[in-house]
TITIDREN-468118 format. One record per residue (C-alpha): x, z, y; residue in three letters. Coordinates in steps of 0.02 Angstrom, whole numbers, plus 32768, in hexadecimal, padded with zeros to 4 digits. Layout:
// residues N
     xx     zz     yy   residuo
      X      Z      Y       Ala
...
// end
This chain:
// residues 432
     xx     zz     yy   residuo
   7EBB   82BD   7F04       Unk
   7EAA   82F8   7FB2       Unk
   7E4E   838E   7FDB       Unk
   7DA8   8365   8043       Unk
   7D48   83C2   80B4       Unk
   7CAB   8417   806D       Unk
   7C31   8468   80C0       Unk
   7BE7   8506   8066       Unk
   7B3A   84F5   80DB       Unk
   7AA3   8573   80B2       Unk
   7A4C   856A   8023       Unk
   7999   853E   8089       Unk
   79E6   8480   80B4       Unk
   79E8   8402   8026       Unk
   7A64   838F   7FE8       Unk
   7A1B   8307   804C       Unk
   7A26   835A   80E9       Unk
   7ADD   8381   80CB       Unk
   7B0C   82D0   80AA       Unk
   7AAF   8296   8125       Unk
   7AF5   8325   81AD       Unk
   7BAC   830C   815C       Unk
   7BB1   824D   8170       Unk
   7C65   8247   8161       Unk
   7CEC   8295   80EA       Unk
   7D89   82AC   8136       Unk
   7E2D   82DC   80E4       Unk
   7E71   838F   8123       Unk
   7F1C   83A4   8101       Unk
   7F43   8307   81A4       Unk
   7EE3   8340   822D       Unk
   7F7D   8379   8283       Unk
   7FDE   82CE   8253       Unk
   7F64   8276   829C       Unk
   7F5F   82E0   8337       Unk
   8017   82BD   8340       Unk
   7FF6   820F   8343       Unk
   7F94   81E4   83B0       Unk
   8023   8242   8432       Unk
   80AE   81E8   83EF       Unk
   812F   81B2   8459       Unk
   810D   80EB   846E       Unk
   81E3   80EA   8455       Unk
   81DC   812A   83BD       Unk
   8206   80B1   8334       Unk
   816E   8095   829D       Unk
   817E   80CA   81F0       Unk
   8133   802D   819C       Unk
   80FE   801E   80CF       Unk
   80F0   7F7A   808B       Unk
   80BB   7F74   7FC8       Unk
   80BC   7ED2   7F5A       Unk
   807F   7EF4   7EA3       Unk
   808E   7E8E   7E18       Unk
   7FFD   7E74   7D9F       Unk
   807C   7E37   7D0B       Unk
   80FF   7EB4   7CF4       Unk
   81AA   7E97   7CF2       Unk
   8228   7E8D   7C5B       Unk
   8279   7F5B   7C51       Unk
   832D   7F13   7C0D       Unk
   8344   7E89   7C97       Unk
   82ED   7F04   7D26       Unk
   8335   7FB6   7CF8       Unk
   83FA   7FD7   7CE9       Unk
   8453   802D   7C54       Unk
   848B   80B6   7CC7       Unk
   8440   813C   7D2F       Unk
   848B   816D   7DCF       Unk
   84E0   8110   7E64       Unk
   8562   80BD   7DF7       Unk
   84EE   8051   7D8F       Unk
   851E   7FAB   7D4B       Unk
   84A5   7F26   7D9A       Unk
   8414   7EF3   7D29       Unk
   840B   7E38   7D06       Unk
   837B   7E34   7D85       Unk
   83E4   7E89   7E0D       Unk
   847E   7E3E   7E03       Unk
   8467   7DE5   7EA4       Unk
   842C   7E81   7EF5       Unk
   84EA   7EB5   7F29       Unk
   84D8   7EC7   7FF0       Unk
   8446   7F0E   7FDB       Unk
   847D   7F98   7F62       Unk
   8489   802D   7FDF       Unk
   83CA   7FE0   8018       Unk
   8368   8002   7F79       Unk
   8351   8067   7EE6       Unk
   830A   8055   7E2B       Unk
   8299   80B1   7DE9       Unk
   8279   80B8   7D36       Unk
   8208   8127   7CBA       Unk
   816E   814E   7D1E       Unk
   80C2   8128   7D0D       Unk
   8021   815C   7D4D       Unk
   7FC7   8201   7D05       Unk
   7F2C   81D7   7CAF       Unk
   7F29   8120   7CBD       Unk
   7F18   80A3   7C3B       Unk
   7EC3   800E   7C0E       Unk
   7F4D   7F7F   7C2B       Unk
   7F1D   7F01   7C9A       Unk
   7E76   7F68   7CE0       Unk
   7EFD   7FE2   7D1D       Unk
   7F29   7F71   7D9B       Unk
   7E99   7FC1   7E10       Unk
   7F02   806B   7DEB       Unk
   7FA4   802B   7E2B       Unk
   7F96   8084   7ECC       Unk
   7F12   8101   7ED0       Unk
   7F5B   8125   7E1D       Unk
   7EA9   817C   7DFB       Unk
   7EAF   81AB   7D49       Unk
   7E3E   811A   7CD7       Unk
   7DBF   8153   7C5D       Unk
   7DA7   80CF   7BBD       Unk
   7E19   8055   7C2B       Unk
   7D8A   806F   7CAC       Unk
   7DB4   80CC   7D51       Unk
   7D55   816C   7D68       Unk
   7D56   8169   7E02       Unk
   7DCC   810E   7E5C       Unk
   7DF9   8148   7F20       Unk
   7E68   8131   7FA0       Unk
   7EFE   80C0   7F84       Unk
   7FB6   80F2   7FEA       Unk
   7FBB   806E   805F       Unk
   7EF5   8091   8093       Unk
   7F1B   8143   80A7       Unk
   7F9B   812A   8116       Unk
   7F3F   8097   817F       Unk
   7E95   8115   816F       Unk
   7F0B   819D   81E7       Unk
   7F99   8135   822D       Unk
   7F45   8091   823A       Unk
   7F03   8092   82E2       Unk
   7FB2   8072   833C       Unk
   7FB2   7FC7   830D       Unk
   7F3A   7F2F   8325       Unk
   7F0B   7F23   825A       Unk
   7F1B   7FCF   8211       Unk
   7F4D   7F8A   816D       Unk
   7F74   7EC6   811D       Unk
   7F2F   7EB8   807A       Unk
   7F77   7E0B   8049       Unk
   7F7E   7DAC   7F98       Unk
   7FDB   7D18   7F5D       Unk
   7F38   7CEA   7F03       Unk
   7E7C   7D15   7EFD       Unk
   7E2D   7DAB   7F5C       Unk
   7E59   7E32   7ED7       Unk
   7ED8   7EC1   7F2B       Unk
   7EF9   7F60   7EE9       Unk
   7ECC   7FBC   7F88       Unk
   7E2D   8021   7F7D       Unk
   7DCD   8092   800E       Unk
   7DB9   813B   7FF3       Unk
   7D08   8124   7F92       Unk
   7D5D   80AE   7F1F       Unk
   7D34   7FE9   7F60       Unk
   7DB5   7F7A   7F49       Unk
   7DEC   7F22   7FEC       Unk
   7DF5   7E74   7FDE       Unk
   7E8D   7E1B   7FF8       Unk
   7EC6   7D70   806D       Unk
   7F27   7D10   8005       Unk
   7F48   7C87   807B       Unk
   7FC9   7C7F   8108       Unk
   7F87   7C12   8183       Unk
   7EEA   7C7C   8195       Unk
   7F44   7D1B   819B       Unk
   7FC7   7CD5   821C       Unk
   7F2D   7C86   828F       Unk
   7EE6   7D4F   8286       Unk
   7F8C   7D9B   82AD       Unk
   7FC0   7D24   8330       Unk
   7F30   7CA6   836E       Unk
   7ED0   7CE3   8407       Unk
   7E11   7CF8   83D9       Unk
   7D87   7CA5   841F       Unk
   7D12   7D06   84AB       Unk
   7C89   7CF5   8427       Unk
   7D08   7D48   83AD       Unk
   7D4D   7DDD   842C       Unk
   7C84   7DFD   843C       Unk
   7C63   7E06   8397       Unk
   7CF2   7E87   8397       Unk
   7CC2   7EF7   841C       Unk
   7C09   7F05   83C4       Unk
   7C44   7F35   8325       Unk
   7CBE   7FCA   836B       Unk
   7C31   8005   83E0       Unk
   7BBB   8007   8377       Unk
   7C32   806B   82F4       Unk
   7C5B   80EA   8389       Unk
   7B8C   80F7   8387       Unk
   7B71   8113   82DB       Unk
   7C07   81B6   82C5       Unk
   7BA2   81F3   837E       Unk
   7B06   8202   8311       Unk
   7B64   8259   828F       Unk
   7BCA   82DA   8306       Unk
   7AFC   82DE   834A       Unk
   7AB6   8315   8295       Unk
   7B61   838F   8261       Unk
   7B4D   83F2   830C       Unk
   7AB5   841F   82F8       Unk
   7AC4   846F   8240       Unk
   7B45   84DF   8284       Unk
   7ABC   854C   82C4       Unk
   7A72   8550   8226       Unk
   7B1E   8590   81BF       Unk
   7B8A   862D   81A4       Unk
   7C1E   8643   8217       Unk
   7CA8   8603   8182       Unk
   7C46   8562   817A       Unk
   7C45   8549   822D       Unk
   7D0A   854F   8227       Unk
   7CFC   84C3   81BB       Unk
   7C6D   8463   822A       Unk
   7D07   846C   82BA       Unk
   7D81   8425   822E       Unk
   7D0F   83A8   8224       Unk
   7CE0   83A4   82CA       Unk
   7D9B   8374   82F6       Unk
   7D8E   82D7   8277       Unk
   7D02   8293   82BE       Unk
   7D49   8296   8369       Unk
   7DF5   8242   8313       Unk
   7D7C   81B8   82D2       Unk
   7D39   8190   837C       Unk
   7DEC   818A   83B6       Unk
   7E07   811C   831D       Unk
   7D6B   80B7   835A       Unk
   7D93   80A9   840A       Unk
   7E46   807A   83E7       Unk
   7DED   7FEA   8381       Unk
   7D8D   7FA6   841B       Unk
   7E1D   7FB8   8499       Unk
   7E8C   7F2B   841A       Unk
   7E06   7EBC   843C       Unk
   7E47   7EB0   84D7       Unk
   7EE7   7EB0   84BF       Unk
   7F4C   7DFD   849E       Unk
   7F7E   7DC5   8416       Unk
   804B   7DB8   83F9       Unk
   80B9   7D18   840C       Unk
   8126   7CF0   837E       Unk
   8195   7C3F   838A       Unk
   815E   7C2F   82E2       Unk
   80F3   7BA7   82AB       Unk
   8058   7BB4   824F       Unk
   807C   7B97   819F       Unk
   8013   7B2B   811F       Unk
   7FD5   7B6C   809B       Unk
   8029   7B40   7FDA       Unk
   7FA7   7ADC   7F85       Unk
   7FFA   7AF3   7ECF       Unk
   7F93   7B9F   7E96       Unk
   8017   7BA3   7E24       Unk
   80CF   7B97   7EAA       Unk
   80C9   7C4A   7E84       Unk
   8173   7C63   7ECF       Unk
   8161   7BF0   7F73       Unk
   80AA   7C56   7F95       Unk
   810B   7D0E   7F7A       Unk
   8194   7CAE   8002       Unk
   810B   7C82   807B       Unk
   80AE   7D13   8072       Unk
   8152   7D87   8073       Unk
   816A   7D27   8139       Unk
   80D7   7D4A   816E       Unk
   80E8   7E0B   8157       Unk
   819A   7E1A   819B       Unk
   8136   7DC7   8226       Unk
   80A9   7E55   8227       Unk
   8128   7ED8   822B       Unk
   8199   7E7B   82BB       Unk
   8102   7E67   8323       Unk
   80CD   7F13   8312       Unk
   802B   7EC5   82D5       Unk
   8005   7F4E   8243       Unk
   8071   7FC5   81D7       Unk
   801D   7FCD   813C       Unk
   8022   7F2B   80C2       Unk
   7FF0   7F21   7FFE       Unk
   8026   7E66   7FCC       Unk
   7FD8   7E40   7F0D       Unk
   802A   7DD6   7EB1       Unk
   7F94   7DC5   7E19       Unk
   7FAE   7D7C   7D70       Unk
   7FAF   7CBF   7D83       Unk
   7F90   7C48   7CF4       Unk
   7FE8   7BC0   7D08       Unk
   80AB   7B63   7D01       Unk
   8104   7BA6   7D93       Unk
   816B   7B0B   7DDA       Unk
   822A   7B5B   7DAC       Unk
   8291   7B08   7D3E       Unk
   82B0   7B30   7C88       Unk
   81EE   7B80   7C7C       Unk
   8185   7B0B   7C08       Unk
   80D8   7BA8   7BFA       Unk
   807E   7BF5   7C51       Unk
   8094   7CA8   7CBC       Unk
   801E   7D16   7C68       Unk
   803C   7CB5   7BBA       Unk
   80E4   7CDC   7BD5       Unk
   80CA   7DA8   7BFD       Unk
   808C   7DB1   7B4E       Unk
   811A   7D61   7B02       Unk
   811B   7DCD   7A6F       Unk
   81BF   7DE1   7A56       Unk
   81CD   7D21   7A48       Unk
   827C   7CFF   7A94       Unk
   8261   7C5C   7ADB       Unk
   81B5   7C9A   7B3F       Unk
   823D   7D32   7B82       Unk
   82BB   7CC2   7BB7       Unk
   823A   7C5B   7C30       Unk
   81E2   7CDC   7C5C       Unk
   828A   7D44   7C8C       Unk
   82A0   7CA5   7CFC       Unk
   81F1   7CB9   7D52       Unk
   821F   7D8C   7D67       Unk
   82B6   7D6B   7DA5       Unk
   827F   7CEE   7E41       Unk
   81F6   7D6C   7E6D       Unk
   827E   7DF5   7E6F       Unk
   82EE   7D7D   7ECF       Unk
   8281   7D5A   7F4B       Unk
   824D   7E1C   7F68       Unk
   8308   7E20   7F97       Unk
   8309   7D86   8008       Unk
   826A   7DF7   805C       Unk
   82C8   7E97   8066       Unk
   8361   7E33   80D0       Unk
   82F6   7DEB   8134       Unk
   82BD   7EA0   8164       Unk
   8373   7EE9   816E       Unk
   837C   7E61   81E1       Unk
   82FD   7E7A   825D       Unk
   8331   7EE3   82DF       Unk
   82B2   7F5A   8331       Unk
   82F7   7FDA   83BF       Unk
   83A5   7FCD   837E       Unk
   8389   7FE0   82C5       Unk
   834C   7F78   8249       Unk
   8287   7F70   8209       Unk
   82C7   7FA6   813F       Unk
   8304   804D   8178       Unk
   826A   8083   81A5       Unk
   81F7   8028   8130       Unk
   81DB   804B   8099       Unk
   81D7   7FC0   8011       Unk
   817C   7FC5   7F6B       Unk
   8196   7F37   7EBD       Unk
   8122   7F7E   7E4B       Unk
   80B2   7F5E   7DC2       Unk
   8016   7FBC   7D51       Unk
   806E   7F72   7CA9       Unk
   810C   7FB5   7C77       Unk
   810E   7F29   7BDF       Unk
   8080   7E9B   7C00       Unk
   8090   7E58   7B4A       Unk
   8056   7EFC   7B21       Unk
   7FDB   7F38   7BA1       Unk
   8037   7FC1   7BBD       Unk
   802B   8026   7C52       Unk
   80C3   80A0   7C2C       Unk
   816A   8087   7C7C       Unk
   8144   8019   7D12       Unk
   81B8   7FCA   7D71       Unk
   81CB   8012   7E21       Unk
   8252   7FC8   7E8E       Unk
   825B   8027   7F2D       Unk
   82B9   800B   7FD1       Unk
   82CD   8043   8083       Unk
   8258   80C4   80D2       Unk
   82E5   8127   8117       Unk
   8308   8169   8057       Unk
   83B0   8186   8006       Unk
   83C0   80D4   7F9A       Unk
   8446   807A   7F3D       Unk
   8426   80F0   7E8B       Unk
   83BD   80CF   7DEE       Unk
   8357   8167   7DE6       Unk
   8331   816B   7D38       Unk
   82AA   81DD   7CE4       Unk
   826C   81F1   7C29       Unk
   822A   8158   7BCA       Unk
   81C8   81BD   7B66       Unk
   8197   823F   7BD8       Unk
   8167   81E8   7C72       Unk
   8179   821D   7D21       Unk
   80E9   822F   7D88       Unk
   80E4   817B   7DF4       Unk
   8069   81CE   7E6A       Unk
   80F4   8242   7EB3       Unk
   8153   81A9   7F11       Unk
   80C2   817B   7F67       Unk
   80B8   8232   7FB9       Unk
   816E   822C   7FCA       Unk
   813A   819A   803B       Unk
   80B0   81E9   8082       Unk
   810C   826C   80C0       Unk
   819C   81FE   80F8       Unk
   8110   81AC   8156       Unk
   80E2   823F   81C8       Unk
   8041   8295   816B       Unk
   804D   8338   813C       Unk
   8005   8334   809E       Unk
   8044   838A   7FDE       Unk
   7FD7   832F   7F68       Unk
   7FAF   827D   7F53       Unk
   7F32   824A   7EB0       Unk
   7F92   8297   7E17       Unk
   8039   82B1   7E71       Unk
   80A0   8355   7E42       Unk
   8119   8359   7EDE       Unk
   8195   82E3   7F24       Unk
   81EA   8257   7EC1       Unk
   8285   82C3   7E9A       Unk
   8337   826B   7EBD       Unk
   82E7   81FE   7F51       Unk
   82F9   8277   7FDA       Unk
   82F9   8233   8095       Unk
   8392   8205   80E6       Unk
   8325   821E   819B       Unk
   8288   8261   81D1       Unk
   8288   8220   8283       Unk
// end
C-alpha cells in the first residue's frame, strides 16, 4: 500500500496530541504530481479511467481465447469485437494477493486489500479514489461512483468506507447537467469554506509542534506542510465550481428503467451517461457496479435467474442462458467503448486516452472463486489488440494493472496495495 507520512515527534507528546496535531495523512510518493497539476496546460488533453465491475463473474472458455499473443482466435464472447481488436486487450490468470472470500471479495476488487477469514483487514484506498484524491480537483465531480442497482460500489476512501453509489440516470444527469438552485450553490459554498476552515486549524495545531521536534521530523512537518496547502487548493478549487455553470449537452434527460431486473438496458443507460461525463469534461474518474441481481433478465432464450444462473454447477442448460446474459453485458461494454473511439476531443478520440476496465472479484461464481478473474482492458494510451495470458495456477498479481494505470495517469508512484511492478506486456504506446 502506499507509503504515508509519519511523524517521529518527541517522546514528551502523546498519541493524542499527534493525531490531533497530524489531522491529515497524506500520501508521499505524489506531491510533485499534484504540483504538476495544478500547472497543467488547460490544452492538454485528460487521461480519464472509467471502471465497471461485475459482481457475477464471467464464463473463462467463452471470455478468454485459446491463444496467447496478438494472433488469438476470438473467444465466443468476442467475436463481435473485430474493429475494436487493435482497441483492447485480454487479460487472463490474475487475481488479487491475499483476497478471498467469494462474493465478500467484491469490496477488494479495487483496493485489492488482502481479506482475512473472507473479512477485509483493513480495506483502503480503491484506484479510481486515489486518482480523484490527487487529480480530482480539475474537474467539477472528482470522481462518479455510479451502479446499475442499489448503493453498494466497490470504491472505498483511504480509511476504508465504502462510497455509495447512484444507480439512477436521471438523478445523475440533473447533477451533471441541471443548473442548481441559489439555495443549492449556498449550501455549496458553506460546505467548501467551512472544509478550507477545518485543514486551517490543522496547519494551526502541526506548526506549532515543529518547535517542539528534532530537525529530521521537521523535514517531514514541511512534507506535510506542502499537503495541507495542496488540500486547501483542493478545497478552494471546490468552492470556485460552485460558481462555475453547469455544461449544455443536446441530450435529453433520460428516465429511469423501472424493471430492477432490464439488466442490460440499465448497463446501456448508465454506459450514456458516462460517455457524457467524460465529453463534458464533467469528471475523469468513474466506477460503474454492476451487482448481482436476482431476477430473469428480459433476453430471449433465459428462463432463471442471474445469480441462480452463476452457480450453474456445471448444469449445461443454466450455462447456455447464462452465456446469453454474459455475452449482452460484454456486448454492450463494446457498444460503450465505440461510442468513446467515437468522441472526438482536441483531434483524437476520448478511448485513447482513457483507460477502460470489465472486471470482476469471481473468477468462477458457481464456485466462489476469486482466482482467475476476468479483466478486459482497453484504451488508456496502452499497446492493445493481444491476449496477455499469465499462469492459471500461478496467478499474476491483478494489483499491478492498476499502477500500470496509475502511472499512465500522471502520479509518480511504484507501489499500489500488493502490486509487484507494472502489468508486464501492457506497456504505453504514449505518455503525453
Amino acid at each position: 500500500m502506499a507509503s504515508r507520512v509519519r511523524c517521529d515527534f518527541q517522546k514528551r507528546l502523546n498519541r493524542r496530541t499527534i493525531l490531533q496535531g497530524a489531522g491529515v495523512s497524506m500520501a508521499m510518493p505524489w506531491l510533485s504530481a499534484m504540483e504538476s497539476a495544478f500547472g497543467a496546460s488547460k490544452k492538454s488533453v485528460p487521461k480519464r479511467f472509467v471502471a465497471m465491475t461485475l459482481g457475477l463473474g464471467l464464463l473463462a472458455d467463452n471470455l478468454n481465447p485459446t491463444k496467447a499473443g496478438n494472433a488469438y482466435a476470438p473467444s465466443a464472447y468476442l467475436k463481435d469485437f473485430q474493429d475494436l481488436k487493435d482497441s483492447f486487450s485480454i487479460v487472463s490468470g490474475t487475481s488479487h494477493p491475499g483476497v478471498q472470500g467469494g462474493h465478500r471479495a467484491e469490496s477488494s476488487l479495487l483496493s485489492a486489500a488482502p481479506m482475512s477469514g473472507g473479512i477485509p483487514s483493513g480495506n483502503t484506498i480503491s484506484v479510481d479514489q486515489l486518482l480523484a484524491k490527487h487529480l480530482g480537483h480539475e474537474t467539477r465531480f472528482p470522481s462518479l461512483v455510479l451502479s446499475l442497482s442499489g448503493s453498494n460500489s466497490p470504491s472505498y476512501t483511504e480509511n476504508g468506507s465504502m462510497i455509495p453509489a447512484e444507480s439512477s440516470p436521471s438523478k445523475l444527469f440533473s447533477k451533471l447537467f441541471i443548473a442548481d438552485s441559489p439555495a443549492d450553490r449556498r449550501r455549496q459554498m458553506y460546505r467548501a469554506r467551512e472544509g478550507r476552515s477545518i485543514m486551517d486549524v490543522v496547519a494551526d495545531d502541526t506548526r506549532s509542534l515543529k518547535r517542539r521536534v528534532g530537525a529530521g521530523d521537521r523535514d517531514r512537518l514541511d512534507a506535510y506542510f506542502t499537503s495541507v496547502r495542496n488540500l486547501e487548493k483542493r478545497l478552494a478549487s471546490n468552492e470556485a465550481w460552485v460558481h462555475r455553470p453547469k455544461p449544455m449537452v443536446k441530450e435529453s434527460k433520460p428516465i429511469d428503467i423501472s424493471n430492477p431486473n432490464d439488466f442490460i438496458a440499465r448497463q446501456r443507460l448508465m454506459s450514456d451517461m458516462i460517455r457524457l461525463a467524460l465529453a463534458t469534461d464533467s469528471s475523469r474518474y468513474v466506477v460503474c457496479h454492476f451487482g448481482s441481481g436476482s431476477g430473469v433478465v428480459p433476453i430471449d432464450g433465459v428462463e432463471e435467474g442471474y445469480h441462480t444462473l452463476s452457480h450453474h454447477g456445471l448444469d449445461e442448460e443454466k450455462i447456455a442462458q447464462l452465456a446469453i446474459v454474459e455475452k449482452a453485458i460484454v456486448d454492450a461494454w463494446g457498444d460503450f467503448l465505440r461510442s468513446l473511439r467515437e468522441t472526438d476531443e482536441q483531434g483524437e478520440s476520448i478511448l485513447d486516452t482513457t483507460s477502460v476496465l470489465l472486471t470482476s472479484n469471481l473468477g468462477n461464481a458457481s464456485s466462489h472463486s476469486n482466482r482467475n478473474m476476468p479483466v478486459l482492458f482497453a484504451g488508456g494510451g496502452f499497446r492493445h489488440g493481444q491476449h496477455i495470458a499469465f499462469d492459471q495456477n500461478k496467478n499474476h498479481p491483478l494489483p499491478n494493472l492498476y499502477l500500470s494505470i496509475l502511472q499512465q495517469s500522471g502520479l509518480s508512484v511504484d507501489r499500489f496495495a500488493t502490486s509487484t511492478g507494472t502489468m508486464p506486456g501492457l506497456e504505453p504506446t504514449r505518455t503525453s
